[in-house]
C-alpha positions in Angstrom: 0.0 0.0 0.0 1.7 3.3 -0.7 3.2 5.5 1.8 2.4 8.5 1.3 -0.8 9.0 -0.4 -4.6 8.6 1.4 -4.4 5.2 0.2 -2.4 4.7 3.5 -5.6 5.1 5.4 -7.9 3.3 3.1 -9.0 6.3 2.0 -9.7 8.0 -1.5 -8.7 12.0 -0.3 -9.0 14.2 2.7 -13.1 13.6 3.8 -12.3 16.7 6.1 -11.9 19.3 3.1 -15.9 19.9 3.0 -16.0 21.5 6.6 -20.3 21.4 6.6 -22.4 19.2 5.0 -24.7 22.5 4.8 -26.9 21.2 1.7 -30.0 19.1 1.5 -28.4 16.0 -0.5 -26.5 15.2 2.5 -27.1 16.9 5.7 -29.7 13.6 6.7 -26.0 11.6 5.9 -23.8 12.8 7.9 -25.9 14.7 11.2 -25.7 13.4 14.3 -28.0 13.5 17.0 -28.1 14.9 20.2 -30.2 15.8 23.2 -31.9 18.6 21.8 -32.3 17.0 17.8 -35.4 14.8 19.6 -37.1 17.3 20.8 -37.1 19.3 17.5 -38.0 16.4 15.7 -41.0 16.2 18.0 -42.2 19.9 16.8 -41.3 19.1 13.5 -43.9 16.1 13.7 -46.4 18.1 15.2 -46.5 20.5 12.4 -46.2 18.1 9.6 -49.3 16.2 11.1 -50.6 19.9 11.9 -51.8 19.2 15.1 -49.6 22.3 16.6 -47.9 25.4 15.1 -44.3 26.3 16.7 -42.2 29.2 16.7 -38.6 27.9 17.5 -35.4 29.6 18.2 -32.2 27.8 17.9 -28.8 29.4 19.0 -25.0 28.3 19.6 -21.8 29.9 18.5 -19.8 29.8 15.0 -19.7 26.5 13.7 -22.4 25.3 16.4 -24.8 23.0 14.0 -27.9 25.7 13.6 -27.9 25.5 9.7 -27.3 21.9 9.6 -30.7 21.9 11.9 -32.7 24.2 9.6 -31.3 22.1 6.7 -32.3 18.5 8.1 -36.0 20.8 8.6 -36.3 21.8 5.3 -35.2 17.7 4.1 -37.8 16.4 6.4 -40.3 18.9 4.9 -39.5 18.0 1.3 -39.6 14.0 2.2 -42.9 15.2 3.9 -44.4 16.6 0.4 -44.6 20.1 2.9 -44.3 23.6 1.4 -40.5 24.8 3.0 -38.5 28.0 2.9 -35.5 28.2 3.5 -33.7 31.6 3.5 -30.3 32.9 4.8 -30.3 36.1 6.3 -26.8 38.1 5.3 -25.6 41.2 6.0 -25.1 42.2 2.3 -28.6 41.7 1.0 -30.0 45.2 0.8 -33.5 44.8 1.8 -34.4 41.6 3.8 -38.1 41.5 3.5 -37.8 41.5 -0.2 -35.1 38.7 -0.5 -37.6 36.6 1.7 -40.5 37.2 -0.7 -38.6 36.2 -3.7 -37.6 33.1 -1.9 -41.6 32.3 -1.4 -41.2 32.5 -4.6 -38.9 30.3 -5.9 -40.4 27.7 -3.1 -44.0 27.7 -4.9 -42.1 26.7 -8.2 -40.2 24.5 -6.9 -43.1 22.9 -5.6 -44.5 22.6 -8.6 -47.4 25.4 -7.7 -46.9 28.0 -10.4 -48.5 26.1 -13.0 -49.5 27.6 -16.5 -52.8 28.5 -15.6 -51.8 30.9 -12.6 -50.3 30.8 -9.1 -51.8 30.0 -5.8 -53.9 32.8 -4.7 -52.1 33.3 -1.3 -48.8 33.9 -3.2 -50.3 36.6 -5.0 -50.0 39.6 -2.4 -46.6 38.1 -1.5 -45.3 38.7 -5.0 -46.2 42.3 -4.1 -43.4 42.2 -1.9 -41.0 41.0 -4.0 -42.0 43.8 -6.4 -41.3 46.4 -3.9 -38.5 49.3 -4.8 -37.6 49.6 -1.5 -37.5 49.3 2.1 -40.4 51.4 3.1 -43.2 48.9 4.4 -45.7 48.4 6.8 -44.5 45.3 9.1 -48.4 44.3 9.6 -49.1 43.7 6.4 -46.4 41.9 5.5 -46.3 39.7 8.1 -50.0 38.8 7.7 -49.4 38.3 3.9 -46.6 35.8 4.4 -48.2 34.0 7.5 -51.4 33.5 4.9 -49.4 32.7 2.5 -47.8 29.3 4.8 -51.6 29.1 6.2 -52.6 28.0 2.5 -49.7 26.0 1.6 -49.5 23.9 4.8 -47.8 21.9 6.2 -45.5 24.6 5.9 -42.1 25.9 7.1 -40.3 29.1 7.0 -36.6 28.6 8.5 -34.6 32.0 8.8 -30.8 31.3 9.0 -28.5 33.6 11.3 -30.8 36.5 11.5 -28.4 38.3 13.5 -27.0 39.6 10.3 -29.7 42.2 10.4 -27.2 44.9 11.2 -29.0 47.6 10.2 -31.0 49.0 12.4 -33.8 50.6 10.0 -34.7 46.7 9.1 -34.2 45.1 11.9 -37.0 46.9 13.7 -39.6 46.2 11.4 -38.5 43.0 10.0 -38.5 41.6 13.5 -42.3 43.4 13.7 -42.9 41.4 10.5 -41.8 38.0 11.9 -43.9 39.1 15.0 -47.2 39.6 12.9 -46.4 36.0 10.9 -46.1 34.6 14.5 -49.4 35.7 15.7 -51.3 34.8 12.2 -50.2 31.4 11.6 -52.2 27.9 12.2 -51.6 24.8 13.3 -49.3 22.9 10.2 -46.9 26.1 10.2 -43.4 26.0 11.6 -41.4 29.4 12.0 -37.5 28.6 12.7 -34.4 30.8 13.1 -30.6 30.5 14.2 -29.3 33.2 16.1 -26.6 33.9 18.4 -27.7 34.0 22.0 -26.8 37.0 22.5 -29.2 38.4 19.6 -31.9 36.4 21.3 -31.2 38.3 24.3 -31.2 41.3 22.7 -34.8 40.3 21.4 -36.4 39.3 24.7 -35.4 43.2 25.7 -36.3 45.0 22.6 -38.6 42.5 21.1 -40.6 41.2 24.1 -43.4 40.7 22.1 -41.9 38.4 19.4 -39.8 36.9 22.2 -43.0 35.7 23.7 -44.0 33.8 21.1 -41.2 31.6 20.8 -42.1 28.1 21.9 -39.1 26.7 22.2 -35.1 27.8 22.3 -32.5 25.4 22.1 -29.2 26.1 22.9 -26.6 23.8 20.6 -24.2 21.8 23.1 -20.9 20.5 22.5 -20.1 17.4 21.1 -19.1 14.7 23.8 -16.3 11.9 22.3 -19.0 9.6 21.2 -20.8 12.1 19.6 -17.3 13.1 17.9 -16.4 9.8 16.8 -19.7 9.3 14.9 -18.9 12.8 13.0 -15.9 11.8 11.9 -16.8 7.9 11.2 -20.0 9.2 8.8 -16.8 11.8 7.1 -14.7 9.0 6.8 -17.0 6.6 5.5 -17.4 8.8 2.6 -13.7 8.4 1.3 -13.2 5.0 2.4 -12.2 2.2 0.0 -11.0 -0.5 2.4 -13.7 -2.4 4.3 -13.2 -4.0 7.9 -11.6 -1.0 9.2 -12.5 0.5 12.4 -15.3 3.4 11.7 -12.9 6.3 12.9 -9.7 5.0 11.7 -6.7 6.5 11.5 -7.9 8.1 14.4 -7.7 5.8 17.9 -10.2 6.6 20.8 -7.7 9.0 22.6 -6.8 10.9 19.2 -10.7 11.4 18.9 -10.6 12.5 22.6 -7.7 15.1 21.7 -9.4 16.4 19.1 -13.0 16.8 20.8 -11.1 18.8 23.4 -9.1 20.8 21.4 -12.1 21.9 19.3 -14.5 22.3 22.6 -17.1 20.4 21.1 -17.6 21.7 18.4 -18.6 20.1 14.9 -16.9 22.8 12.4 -13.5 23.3 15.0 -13.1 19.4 14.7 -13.7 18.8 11.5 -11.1 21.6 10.8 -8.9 19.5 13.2 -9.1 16.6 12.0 -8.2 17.5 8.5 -5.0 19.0 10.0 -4.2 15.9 12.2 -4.7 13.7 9.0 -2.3 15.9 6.9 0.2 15.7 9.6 -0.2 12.2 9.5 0.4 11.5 5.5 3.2 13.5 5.7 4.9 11.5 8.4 4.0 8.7 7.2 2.1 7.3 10.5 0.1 3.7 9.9 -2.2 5.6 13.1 -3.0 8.5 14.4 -2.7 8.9 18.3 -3.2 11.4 20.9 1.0 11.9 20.6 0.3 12.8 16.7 -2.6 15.1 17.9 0.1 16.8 20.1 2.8 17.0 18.2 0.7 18.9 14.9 -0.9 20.9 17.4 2.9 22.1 19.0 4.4 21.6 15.5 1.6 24.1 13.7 1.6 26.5 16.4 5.1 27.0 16.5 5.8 27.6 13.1 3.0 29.9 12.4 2.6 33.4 13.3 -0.8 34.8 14.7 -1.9 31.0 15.1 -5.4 30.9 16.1 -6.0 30.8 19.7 -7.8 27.9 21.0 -12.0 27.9 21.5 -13.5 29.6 23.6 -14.2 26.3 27.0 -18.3 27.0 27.3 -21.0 27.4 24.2 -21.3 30.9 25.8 -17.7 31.7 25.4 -18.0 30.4 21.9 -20.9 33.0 21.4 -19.1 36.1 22.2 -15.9 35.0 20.3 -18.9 34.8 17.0 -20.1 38.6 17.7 -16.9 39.7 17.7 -16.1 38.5 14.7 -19.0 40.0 12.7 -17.2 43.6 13.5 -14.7 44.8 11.3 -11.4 45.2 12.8 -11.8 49.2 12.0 -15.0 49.1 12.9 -14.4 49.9 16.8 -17.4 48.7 18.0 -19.9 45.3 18.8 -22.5 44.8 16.9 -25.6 47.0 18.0 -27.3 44.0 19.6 -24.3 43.0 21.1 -23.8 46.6 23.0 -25.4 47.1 26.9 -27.6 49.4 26.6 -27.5 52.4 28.7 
C-alpha cells in the first residue's frame, strides 16, 4: 500500500476538506444527533401532522450545527411533500423582506405550484413584496401576507438562517415586527424557525418582548461529547473509504478522537477543521495511526511555526458565542454589533 498518499488510510482523499455538509443532498448523511435533535423532531412532527404550530429559536456559536438543523427541517419537509422556505439572512442583502419574498417564490415553483394556468392565490399579495423598490413597508401587512401565504400551503415551514446579520437598524426593527405579525397569524401545520446567536436572542427578549414571547421553544446547541465526535468523523470517513473491515474512525484511535473533541471544545466545524489538519500531519509522516502523541505534536508543530496561530476555542457554548459577535465587526469598525452593546 503506498506511503504516502490517502491510500495509507484506506481512503480516497481528505473527507475533512468539506467543513459542513450544509446542503440538502447530505445533511440527513452525515448529522448526528443529540439531546436537543429529539425534541425538535417532536415539533417538527407536530407540524407536519398539523396538530400544533411552533415558533422555535435555535442558538450556539460559529460553527455550532444551527444550519445543519434548519437544513435537516427543510429535508424532512421535502420528504414530507410540505411547502419549505429556507432563507439565509446576510448582512449584504439590501433589503431583507424583499429577499424573503422572492424566496416564497422560488419555493411555490419548486413545488410545482406556479403552473401555466396561474399561481396559488395566497402567493399573490406576497409577490407584491418582491415587487417592492424599496424598504419602506408596513410590518403588519407583510407579516399577515406571508403567515397567509404558509396558512394556504400547509404543512409549511419558513426557516430563517443567522438573522443576527440584520445589522442595520432601520430593518431590523420592522422585520422583527414582521416576523412578530407572521407569529401571531399562523395555524396549526406552520413551523417558524431561526438561528441566532444568543446574544441576539437576548437582545430580542429586551427590545422585542413581544416576538420573544411567542417563541415556543429555544434550544441552545451543546458541544459534542467523544461519542458524539467519533460518529462525526466515522460518517466523514465513510465517505472516502475504499477498504472495508476498518475501524469506523480509523486513522484516528479513541484517545486521538478525545484530543481532538477537546481541542475543538465540542464543536462540529472546529473538529472537523482539526481533524483534517491531524490527517495531513499524519500523510506526511507517514504514521500507519494517528494517536493522541500525533494530535500533540501537529498541534505544537503548527503552532510554533505559524505566526498569529489561532487561539484555542472559547471552553463553554457561551464563550464560543461572544468570540462569534466579535467577529461580525470589522477590525476598523471599533465597536460590537448594536445588539451585542449594553444598553444604557
Amino acid at each position: 500500500m503506498p506511503t504516502g498518499s490517502y491510500e495509507r488510510y484506506g481512503l480516497t482523499g481528505n473527507p475533512f476538506r468539506e467543513l459542513a455538509s450544509e446542503n440538502l443532498d447530505d445533511v440527513t448523511i452525515y448529522h448526528v444527533n443529540q439531546a436537543t435533535d429529539a425534541a425538535l423532531r417532536t415539533i417538527r412532527e407536530e407540524v407536519l401532522d398539523r396538530e400544533n404550530r411552533a415558533v422555535v429559536a435555535i442558538t450556539g456559536g460559529q460553527g455550532a450545527g444551527k444550519t445543519e438543523r434548519l437544513l435537516v427541517a427543510a429535508a424532512e419537509a421535502k420528504e414530507r411533500k410540505a411547502f419549505v422556505v429556507y432563507f439565509d439572512i446576510s448582512s449584504k442583502i439590501p433589503w431583507v423582506l424583499k429577499g424573503l419574498a422572492e424566496a416564497f417564490q422560488a419555493s411555490a415553483r419548486d413545488a410545482g405550484l406556479v403552473k401555466m394556468l396561474g399561481a396559488p392565490s395566497w402567493l399573490r399579495p406576497v409577490a407584491s413584496l418582491a415587487r417592492s423598490k424599496d424598504g419602506s413597508y408596513d410590518p403588519k401587512v407583510a407579516g399577515r401576507r406571508l403567515a397567509e401565504a404558509l396558512n394556504g400551503a400547509a404543512p409549511a415551514f419558513l426557516l430563517l438562517n443567522d438573522i443576527h446579520n440584520l445589522v442595520e437598524m432601520r430593518e431590523v426593527d420592522s422585520f422583527v415586527k414582521t416576523i412578530e405579525e407572521v407569529t401571531s397569524v399562523i395555524k396549526p401545520g406552520v413551523l417558524v424557525m431561526f438561528t441566532c446567536y444568543a446574544s441576539y436572542l437576548a437582545w430580542l427578549n429586551v427590545n422585542h418582548p413581544s416576538l420573544a414571547s411567542r417563541i415556543n421553544r429555544s434550544v441552545l446547541l451543546q458541544g459534542l461529547s467523544d461519542d458524539e465526535a467519533r460518529l462525526v468523523l466515522a460518517k466523514k470517513l465513510l465517505a472516502k473509504r475504499i477498504v472495508e473491515d476498518l475501524e469506523p474512525t480509523y486513522p484516528f484511535d479513541r484517545e486521538a478522537v478525545h484530543e481532538l473533541n477537546l481541542q475543538a471544545r465540542g464543536n462540529p466545524r472546529r473538529l472537523l477543521e482539526l481533524a483534517d489538519t491531524v490527517l495531513e500531519r499524519g500523510i506526511e509522516s507517514r504514521a500507519y495511526q494517528i494517536d493522541a502523541e500525533l494530535v500533540h505534536a501537529t498541534f505544537l508543530r503548527r503552532d510554533s511555526v505559524v505566526v498569529g496561530a489561532s487561539p484555542p476555542a472559547p471552553a463553554t457554548p457561551e464563550a464560543a458565542d461572544a468570540a462569534s459577535e466579535a467577529a461580525l465587526t470589522p477590525p476598523d469598525a471599533g465597536r460590537r454589533p448594536f445588539w451585542a452593546r449594553p444598553k444604557k
